[in-house]
C-alpha positions in Angstrom: 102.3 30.8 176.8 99.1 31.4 174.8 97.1 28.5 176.8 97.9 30.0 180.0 97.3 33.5 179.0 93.6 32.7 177.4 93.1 30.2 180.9 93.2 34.5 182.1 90.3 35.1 180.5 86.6 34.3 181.3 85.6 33.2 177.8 85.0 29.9 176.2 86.7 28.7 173.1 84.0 29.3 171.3 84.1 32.6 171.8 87.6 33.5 171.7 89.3 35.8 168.7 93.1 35.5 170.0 94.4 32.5 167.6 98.3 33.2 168.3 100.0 35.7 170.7 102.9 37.5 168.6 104.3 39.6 171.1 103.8 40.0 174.9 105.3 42.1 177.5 103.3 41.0 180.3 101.5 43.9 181.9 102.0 46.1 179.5 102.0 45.4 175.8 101.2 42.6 173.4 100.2 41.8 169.7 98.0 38.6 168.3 96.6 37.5 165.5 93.2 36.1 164.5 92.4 34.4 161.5 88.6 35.0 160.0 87.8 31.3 158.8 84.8 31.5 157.3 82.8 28.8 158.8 81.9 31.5 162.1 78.1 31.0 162.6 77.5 34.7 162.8 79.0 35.3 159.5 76.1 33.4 157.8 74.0 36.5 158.6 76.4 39.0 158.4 76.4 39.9 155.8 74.7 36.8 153.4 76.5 36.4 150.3 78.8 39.4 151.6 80.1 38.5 155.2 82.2 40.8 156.9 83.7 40.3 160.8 81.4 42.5 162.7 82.5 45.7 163.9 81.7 44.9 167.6 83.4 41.7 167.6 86.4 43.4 166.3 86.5 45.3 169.7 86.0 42.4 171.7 88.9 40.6 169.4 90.8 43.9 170.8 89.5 43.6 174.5 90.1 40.3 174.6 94.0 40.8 174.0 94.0 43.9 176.5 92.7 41.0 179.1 95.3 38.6 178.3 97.9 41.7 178.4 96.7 43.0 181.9 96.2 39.7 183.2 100.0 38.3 182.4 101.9 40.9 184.9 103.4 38.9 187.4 103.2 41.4 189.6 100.0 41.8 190.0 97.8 38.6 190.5 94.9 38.5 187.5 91.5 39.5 188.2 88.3 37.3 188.7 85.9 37.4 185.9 87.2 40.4 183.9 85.2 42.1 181.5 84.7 44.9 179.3 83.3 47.8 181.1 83.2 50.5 179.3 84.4 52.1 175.5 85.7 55.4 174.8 86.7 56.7 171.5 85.9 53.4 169.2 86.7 54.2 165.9 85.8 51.3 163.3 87.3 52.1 159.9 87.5 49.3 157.5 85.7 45.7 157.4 87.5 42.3 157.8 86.2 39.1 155.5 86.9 35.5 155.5 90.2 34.1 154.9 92.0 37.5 156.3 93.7 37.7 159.3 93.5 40.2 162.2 96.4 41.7 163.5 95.7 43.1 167.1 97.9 45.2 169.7 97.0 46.2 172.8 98.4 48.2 175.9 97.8 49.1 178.9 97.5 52.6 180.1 96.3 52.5 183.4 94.9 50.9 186.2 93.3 52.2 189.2 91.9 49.5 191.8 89.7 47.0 190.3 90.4 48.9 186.6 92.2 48.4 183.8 92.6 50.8 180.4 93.7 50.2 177.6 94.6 51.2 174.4 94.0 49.1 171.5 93.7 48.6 167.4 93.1 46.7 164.7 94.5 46.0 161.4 94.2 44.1 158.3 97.5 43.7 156.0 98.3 46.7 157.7 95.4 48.4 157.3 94.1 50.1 160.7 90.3 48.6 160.7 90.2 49.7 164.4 90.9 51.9 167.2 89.8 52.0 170.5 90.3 53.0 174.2 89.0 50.3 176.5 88.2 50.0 180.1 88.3 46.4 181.7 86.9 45.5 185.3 87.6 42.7 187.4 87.2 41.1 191.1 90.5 41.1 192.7 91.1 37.5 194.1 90.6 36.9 197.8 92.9 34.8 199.9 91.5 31.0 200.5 90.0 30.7 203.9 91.4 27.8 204.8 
C-alpha cells in the first residue's frame, strides 16, 4: 500500500519523509511515520554539532502525507504533478533530532477543482512539533487520445 501511495506523489526517494503509512482512509485521513536517521545531508549544516530536522521540511514531511491521503480516494483519480501551493496558519513548535521519529497525520478538508486542503501536524513522542493548514494543487489527468 505504501509503494503505490508514494508512486502518487511527484518526489524522488531521495526526497521523501513518509517511511511507513500507519493509518489510511483513503481520501480523507491518514497517519505515517518518519524516522530522522542521522546520515540526512542537510543535517550536516543544520545545525553542526547540534542538528535538528528543519522546520520547513517538517511541513513538507506533513504535505507530503496530505498528497498521499488526497491522492488514494478511489473516487476521484489522483492528480498530475501535485504540489504544495500555498500555507496558512503554520505553526512550528518544537525541533526534531536524529534517531527520533516523526509521527504525522493528515486530512483533508476540502477540495474545490484542481485543489486540495488539508489539515495537518506533527509530533514527536507525542509532542505536537507542528501544525499546519495546507493547500495542494494538481493537473487533473486527461483521457489518452488514442
Amino acid at each position: 500500500m505504501m509503494e503505490r501511495a508514494l508512486s502518487l506523489l511527484p518526489h524522488g526517494p531521495e526526497f521523501r519523509f513518509l517511511d511507513r503509512l500507519t493509518a489510511l482512509e483513503p481520501g480523507q485521513s491518514g497517519r505515517a511515520e518518519y524516522k530522522i536517521r542521522g546520515d540526512e545531508p542537510f543535517l550536516r549544516g543544520h545545525f553542526p554539532g547540534e542538528p535538528i530536522f528543519p522546520g520547513v521540511l517538517l511541513v513538507e514531511a506533513a504535505a507530503q502525507l496530505a498528497g498521499v491521503v488526497a491522492q488514494s480516494d478511489p473516487a476521484i483519480p489522483p492528480f498530475i504533478g501535485l504540489k504544495l501551493a500555498a500555507l496558512r496558519q503554520v505553526k512550528i513548535l518544537g525541533a526534531a533530532r536524529p534517531g527520533e521519529t516523526l509521527e504525522l497525520e493528515a486530512r483533508v478538508t476540502g477540495r474545490m477543482g484542481r485543489l486540495i486542503q488539508a489539515e495537518a501536524s506533527a509530533r514527536i513522542a507525542r509532542l505536537i512539533v507542528l501544525t499546519a493548514e495546507l493547500t495542494l494543487a494538481g493537473s487533473p489527468q486527461t483521457a489518452d487520445p488514442s
